[in-house]
C-alpha positions in Angstrom: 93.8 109.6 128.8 93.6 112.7 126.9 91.1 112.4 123.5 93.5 112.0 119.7 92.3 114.5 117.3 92.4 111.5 114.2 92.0 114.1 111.7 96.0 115.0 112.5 96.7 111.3 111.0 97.9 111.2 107.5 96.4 108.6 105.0 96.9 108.6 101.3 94.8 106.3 98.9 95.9 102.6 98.9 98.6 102.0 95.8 97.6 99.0 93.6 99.8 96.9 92.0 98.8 93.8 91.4 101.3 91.4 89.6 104.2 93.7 91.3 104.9 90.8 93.6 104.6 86.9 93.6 103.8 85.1 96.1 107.6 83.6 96.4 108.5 87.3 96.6 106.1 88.4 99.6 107.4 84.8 101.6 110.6 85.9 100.8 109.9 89.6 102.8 107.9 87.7 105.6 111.0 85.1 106.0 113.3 88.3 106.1 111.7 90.0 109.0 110.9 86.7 111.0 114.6 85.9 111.0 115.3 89.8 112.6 111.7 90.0 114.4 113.1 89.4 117.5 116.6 91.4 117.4 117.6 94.3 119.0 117.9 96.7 115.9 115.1 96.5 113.5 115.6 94.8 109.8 116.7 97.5 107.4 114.8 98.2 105.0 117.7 98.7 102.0 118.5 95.5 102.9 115.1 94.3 103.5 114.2 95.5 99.7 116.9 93.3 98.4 115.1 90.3 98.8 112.7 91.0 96.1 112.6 92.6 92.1 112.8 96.1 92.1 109.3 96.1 91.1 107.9 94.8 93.7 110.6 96.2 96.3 108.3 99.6 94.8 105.3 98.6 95.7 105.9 97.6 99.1 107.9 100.2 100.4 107.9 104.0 100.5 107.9 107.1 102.5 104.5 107.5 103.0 105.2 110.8 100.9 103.3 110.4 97.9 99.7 110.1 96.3 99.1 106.6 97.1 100.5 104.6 99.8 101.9 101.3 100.0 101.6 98.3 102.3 104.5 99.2 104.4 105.9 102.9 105.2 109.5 103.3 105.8 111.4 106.2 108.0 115.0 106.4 108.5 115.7 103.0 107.0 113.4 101.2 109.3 109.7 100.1 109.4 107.4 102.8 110.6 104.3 101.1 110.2 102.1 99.0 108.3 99.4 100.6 106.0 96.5 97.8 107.0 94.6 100.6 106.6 94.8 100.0 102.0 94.3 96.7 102.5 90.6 97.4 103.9 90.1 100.0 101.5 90.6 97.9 98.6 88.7 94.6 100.0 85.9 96.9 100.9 86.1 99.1 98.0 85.9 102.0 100.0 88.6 104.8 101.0 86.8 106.1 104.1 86.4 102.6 105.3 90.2 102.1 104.8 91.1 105.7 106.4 89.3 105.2 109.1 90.8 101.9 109.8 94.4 103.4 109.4 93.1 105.9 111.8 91.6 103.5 113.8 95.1 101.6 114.3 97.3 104.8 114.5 95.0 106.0 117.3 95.3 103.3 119.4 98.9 103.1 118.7 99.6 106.5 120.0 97.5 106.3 123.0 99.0 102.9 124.1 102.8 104.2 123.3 103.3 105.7 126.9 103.6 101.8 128.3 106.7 101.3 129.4 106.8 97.8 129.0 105.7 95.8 125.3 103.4 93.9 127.7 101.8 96.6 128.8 101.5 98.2 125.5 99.8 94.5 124.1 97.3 94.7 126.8 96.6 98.8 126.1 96.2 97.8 122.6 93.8 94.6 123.0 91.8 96.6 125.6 89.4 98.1 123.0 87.0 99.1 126.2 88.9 101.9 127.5 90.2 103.3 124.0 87.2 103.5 121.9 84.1 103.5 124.5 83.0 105.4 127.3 85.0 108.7 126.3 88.4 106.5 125.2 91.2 108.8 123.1 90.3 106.8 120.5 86.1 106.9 120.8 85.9 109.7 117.9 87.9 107.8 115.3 86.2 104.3 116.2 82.6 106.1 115.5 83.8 107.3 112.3 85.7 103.5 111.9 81.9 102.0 112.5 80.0 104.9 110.2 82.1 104.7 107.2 82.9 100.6 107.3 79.5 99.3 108.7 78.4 95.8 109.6 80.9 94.7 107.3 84.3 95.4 109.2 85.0 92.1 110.7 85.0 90.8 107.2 87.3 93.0 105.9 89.6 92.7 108.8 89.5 88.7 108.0 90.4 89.5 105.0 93.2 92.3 105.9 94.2 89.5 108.6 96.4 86.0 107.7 99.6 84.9 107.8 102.3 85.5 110.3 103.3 89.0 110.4 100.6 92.0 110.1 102.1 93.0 106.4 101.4 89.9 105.0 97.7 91.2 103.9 98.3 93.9 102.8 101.1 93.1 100.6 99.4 90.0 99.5 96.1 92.3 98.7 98.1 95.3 97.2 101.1 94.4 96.0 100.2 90.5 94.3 96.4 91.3 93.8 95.0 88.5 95.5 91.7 89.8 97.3 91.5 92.8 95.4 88.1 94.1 94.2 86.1 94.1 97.7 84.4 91.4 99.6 
């Protein structure tokens, strides 16, 4: 595989908002996309948004366009990606660590996306040998992942990491303020 050039990845500083959401409210998103996880068309997100205040509907979704960014970034109605990437820069209290991580993720994401089956593309994905070590696409953005997050990343990531779905975190961490502050 060709190397990714990370710096072309886009990353904006983690919105907080804590008290924008409940907990009810973020169970109430997670219950949502669990019931359309497994469809053919993706949930949509103005529909999606309807499950919670307006408030909070703002602080977990946007375009990805402005300063900050929230937990999930939306195109054309539909889930682009999830921004796990604010979630480790607020528990770590550090925006390189964070932008890295986002990095990190859309890296590997774009290197495993040429798998033609979602099997294959799990098994690109959890194989972290050939994507960030011994000249991987993604061995660049992983050393700047290690330099700016240190010894500390698998407990951010544990932190960045529970429930069900992979937005769970960070909406819980952004969105409600529950882990905020760092580790």
């Amino acid at each position: 595989m060709d190397k990714i050039n990370e710096a072309a990845f886009g990353y904006a500083t983690a919105l907080r908002a804590p008290g924008a959401c409940t907990a009810e409210e973020a169970s109430k998103l997670g219950a949502y996309y669990g019931e359309r996880a497994d469809s053919e068309t993706p949930a949509p997100v103005d529909e999606w948004r309807k499950e919670v205040s307006p408030q909070c509907a703002e602080c977990v979704f946007s375009d990805g366009s402005g300063a900050t960014w929230t937990p999930l970034i939306v195109e054309n109605n539909a889930l682009a990606f999830v921004n796990r990437g604010g979630c480790i820069e607020i528990v770590s209290g550090n925006e390189s660590c964070g932008r890295a991580y986002q990095h990190v993720t859309t890296c590997r994401a774009q290197a495993c996306d040429k798998c033609q089956t979602s099997e294959d593309y799990f098994d690109c994905i959890r194989d972290a040998v050939s994507l960030y070590f011994a000249a991987g696409p993604c061995e660049s953005a992983y050393e700047a992942l290690v330099e700016a997050c240190g010894n500390q990343l698998g407990s951010f990531e544990a932190a960045c990491d529970n429930g069900e779905w992979t937005f769970e975190a960070p909406i819980r961490v952004q969105c409600i303020g529950i882990g905020d502050g760092g580790i």
